[in-house]
Structures are given as structure tokens and as C-alpha cells.
Backbone as JSON Lines, residues from 0, in Angstrom:
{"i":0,"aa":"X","n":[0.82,-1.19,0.0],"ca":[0.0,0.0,0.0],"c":[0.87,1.27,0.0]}
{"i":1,"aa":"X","n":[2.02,1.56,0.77],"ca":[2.66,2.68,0.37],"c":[3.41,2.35,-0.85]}
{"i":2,"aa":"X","n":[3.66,1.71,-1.51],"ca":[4.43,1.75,-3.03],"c":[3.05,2.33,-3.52]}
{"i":3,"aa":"X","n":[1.97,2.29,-3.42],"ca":[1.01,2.82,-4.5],"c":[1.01,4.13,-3.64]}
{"i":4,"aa":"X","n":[1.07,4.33,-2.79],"ca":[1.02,6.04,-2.25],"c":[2.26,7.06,-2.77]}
{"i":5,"aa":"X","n":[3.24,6.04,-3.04],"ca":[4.69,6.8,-2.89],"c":[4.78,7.3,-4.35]}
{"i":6,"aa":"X","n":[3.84,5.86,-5.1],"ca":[3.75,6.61,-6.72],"c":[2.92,7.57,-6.9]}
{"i":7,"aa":"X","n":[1.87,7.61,-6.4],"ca":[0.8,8.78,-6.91],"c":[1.45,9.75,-6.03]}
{"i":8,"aa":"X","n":[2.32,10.06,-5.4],"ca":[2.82,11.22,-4.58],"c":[3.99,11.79,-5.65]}
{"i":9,"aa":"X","n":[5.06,10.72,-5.49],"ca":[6.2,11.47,-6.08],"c":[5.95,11.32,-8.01]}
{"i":10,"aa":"X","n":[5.62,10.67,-8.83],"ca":[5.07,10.52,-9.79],"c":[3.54,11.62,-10.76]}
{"i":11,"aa":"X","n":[2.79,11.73,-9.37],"ca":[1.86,12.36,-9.8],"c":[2.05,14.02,-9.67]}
{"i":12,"aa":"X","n":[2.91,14.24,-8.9],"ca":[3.44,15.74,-9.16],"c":[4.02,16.49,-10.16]}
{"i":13,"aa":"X","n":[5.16,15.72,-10.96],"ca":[5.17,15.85,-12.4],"c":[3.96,16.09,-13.5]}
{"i":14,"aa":"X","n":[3.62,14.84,-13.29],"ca":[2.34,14.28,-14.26],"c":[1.31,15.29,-14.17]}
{"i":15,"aa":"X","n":[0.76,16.14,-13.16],"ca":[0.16,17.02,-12.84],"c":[0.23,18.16,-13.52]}
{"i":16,"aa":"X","n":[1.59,18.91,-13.46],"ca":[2.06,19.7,-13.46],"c":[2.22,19.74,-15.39]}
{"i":17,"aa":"X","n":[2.96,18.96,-15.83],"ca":[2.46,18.51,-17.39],"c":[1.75,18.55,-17.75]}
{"i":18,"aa":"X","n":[0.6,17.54,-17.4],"ca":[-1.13,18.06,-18.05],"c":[-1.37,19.12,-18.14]}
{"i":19,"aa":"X","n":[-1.16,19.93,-17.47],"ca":[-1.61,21.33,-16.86],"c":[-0.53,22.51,-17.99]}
{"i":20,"aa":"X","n":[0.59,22.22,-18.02],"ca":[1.64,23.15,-19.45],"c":[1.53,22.73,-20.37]}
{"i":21,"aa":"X","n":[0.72,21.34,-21.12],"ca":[0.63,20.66,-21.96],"c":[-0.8,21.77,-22.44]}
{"i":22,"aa":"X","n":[-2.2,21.75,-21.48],"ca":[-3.45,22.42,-21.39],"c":[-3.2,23.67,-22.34]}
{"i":23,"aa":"X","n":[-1.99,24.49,-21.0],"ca":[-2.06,26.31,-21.05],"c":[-1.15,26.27,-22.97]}
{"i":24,"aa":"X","n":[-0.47,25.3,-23.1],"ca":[0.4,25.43,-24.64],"c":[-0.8,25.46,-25.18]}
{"i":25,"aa":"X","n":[-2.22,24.42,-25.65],"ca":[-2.72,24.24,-26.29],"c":[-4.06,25.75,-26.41]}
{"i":26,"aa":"X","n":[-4.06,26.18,-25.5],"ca":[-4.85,27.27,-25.5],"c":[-4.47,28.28,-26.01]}
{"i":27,"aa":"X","n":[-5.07,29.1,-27.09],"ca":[-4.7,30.55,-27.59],"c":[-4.46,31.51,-26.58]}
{"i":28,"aa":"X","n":[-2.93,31.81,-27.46],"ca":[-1.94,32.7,-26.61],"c":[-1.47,31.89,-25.92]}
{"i":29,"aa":"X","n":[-0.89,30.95,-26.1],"ca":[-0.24,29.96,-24.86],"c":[-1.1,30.16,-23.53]}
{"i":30,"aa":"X","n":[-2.21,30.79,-23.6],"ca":[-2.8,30.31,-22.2],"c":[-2.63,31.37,-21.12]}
{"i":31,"aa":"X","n":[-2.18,32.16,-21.78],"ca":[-1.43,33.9,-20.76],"c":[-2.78,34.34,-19.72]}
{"i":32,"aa":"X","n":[-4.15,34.02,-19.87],"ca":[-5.14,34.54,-19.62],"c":[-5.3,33.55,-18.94]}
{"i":33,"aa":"X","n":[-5.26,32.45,-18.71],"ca":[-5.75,31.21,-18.11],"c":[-4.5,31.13,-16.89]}
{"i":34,"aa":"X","n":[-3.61,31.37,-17.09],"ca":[-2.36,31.15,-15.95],"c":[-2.89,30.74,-14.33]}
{"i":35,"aa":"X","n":[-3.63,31.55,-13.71],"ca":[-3.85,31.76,-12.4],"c":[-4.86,30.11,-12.43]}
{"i":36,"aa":"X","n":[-6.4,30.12,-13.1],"ca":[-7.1,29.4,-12.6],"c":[-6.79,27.79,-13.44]}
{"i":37,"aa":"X","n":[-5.45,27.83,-14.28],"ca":[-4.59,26.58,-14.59],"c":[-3.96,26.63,-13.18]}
{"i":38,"aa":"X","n":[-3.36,27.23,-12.75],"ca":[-2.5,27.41,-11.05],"c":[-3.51,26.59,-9.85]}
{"i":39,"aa":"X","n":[-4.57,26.96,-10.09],"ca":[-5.48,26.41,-9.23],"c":[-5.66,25.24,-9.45]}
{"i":40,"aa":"X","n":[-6.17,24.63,-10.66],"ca":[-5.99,23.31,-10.4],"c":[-5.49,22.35,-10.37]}
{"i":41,"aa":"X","n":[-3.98,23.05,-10.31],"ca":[-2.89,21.94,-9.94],"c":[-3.57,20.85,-9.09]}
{"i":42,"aa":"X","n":[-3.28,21.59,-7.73],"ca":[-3.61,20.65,-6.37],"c":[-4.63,19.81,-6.55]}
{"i":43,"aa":"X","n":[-5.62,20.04,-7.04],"ca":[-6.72,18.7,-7.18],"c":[-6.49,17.86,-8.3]}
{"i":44,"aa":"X","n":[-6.02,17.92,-9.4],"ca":[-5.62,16.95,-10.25],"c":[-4.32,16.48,-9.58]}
{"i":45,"aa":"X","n":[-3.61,16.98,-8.98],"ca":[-2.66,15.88,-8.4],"c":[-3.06,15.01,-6.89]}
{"i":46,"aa":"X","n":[-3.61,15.4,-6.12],"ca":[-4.9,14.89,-5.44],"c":[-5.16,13.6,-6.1]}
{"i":47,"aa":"X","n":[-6.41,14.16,-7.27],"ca":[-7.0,12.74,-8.19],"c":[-5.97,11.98,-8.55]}
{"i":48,"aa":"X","n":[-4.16,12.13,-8.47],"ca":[-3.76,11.32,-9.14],"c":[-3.31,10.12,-8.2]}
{"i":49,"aa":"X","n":[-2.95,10.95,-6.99],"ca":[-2.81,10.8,-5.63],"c":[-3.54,9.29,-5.4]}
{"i":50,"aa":"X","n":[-4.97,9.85,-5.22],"ca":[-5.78,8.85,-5.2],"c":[-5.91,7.79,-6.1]}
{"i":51,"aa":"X","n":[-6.04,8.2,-7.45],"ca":[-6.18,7.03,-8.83],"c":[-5.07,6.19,-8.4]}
{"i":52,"aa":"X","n":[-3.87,6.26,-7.88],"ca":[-2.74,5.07,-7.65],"c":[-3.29,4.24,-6.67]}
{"i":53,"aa":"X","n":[-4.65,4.14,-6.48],"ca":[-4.99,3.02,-5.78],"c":[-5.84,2.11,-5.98]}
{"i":54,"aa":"X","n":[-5.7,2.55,-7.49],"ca":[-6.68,1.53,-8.19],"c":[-5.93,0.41,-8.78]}
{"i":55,"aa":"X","n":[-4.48,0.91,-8.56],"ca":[-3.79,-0.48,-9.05],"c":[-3.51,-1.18,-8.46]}
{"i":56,"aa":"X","n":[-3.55,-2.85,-8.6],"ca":[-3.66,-4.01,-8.0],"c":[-2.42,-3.84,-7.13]}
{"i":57,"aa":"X","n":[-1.4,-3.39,-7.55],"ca":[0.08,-3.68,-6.53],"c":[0.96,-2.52,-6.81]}
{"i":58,"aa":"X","n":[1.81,-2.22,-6.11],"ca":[2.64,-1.09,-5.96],"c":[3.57,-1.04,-7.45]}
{"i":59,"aa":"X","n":[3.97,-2.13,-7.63],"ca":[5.03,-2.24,-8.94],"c":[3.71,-2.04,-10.35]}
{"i":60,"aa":"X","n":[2.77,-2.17,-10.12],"ca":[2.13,-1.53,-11.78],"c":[2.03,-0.24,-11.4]}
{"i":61,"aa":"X","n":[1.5,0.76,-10.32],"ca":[1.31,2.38,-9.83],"c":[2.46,2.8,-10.76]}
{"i":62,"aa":"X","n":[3.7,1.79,-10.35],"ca":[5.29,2.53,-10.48],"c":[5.41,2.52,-12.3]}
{"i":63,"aa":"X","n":[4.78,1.63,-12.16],"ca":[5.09,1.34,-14.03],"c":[4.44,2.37,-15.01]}
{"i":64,"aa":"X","n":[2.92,2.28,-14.61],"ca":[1.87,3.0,-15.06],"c":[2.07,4.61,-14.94]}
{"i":65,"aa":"X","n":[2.19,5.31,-13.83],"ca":[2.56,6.11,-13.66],"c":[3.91,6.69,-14.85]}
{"i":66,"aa":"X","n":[4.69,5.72,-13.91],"ca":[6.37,6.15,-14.84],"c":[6.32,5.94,-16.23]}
{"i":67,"aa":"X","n":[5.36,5.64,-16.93],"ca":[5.52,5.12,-18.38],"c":[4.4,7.07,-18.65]}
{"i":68,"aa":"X","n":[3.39,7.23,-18.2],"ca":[2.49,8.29,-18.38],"c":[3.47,9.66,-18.04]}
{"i":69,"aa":"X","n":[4.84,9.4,-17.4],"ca":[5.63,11.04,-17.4],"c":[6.1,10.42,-18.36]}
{"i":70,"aa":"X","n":[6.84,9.73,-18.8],"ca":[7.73,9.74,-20.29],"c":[6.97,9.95,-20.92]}
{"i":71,"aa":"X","n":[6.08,9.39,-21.64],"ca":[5.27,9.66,-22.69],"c":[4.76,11.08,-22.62]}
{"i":72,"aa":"X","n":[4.46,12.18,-21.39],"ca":[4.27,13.09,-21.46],"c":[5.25,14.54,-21.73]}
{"i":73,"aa":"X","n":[6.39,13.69,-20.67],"ca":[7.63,14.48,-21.07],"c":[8.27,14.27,-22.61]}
{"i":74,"aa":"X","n":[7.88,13.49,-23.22],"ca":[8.4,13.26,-24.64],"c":[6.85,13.94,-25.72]}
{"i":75,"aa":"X","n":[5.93,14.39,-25.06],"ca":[5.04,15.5,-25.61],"c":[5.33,16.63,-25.68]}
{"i":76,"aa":"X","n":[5.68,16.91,-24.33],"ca":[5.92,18.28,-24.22],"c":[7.03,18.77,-24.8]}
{"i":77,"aa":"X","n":[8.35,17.67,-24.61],"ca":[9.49,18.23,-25.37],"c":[9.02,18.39,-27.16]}
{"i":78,"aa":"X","n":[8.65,17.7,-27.73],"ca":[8.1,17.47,-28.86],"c":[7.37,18.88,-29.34]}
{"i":79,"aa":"X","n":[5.77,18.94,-28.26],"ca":[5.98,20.52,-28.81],"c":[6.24,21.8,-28.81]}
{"i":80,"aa":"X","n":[7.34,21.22,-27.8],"ca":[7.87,23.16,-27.85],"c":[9.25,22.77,-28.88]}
{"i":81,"aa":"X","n":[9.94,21.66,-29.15],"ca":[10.86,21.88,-30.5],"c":[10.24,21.85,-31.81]}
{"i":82,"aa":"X","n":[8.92,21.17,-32.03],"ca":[8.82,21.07,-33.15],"c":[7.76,22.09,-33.89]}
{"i":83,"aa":"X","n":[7.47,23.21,-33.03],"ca":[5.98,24.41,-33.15],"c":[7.43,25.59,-33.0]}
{"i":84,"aa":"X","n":[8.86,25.46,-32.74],"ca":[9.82,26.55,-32.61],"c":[9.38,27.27,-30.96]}
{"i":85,"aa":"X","n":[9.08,27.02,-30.0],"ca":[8.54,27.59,-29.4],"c":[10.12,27.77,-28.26]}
């Protein structure tokens, strides 16, 4: 039970935080107008993610699942800020 806490803790803070610069990129004007109430919902989508790591059967899929959803996100985000010139 704490391997699934430890992932949605240290895992879902990234992952959070991505969704969320992934969001404000996709919004006109990069999102300049949205900044504050994107700010706000950090904390509860990482919360929900918090929690969602306990839907997995055992600590080693949280770790997998999780860790496979920041690469794939961090290899988004890098993607479009090199390939839009940003």
C-alpha cells in the first residue's frame, strides 16, 4: 500500500504539473489569460492522481503505469515546444 502512495505522490506531481503546461500550450496565446485558474488546479488533479494510484492491484504496476504516463508526457511536451519553434 505505500508503493502505491509513494507513486501517486512522487510521480503524480510531475504528471500534474504537465497536463496542466501541456493544457495552457494548447490554448490561444499559450494560455497567458488562463495562468492563475490553470495554477489552481494543480492541487486537485494531483490529489485525483494521488488517489487514482490506488486503483492499481500492486505497488510495482502504480510505479510502471505512472512512470511510463511522465515519459510519454515528457516526450510531448518536449516534442511541442521543439517542433511548433517555441
Amino acid at each position: 500500500m505505500i508503493a502505491r502512495c509513494l507513486a501517486g505522490t512522487l510521480l503524480g506531481f510531475p504528471l500534474s504539473g504537465m497536463l496542466l503546461a501541456l493544457g495552457l500550450y494548447w490554448l490561444p496565446g499559450h494560455g497567458q489569460d488562463w495562468l492563475i485558474p490553470v495554477l489552481l488546479l494543480f492541487f486537485p488533479l494531483w490529489v485525483g492522481v494521488m488517489a487514482g494510484s490506488y486503483m492499481f492491484r500492486n505497488g510495482t504496476r502504480a510505479w510502471l503505469a505512472l512512470g511510463a504516463a511522465n515519459g510519454a508526457l515528457f516526450t510531448l511536451l518536449w516534442l511541442s515546444r521543439h517542433l511548433a519553434g517555441a
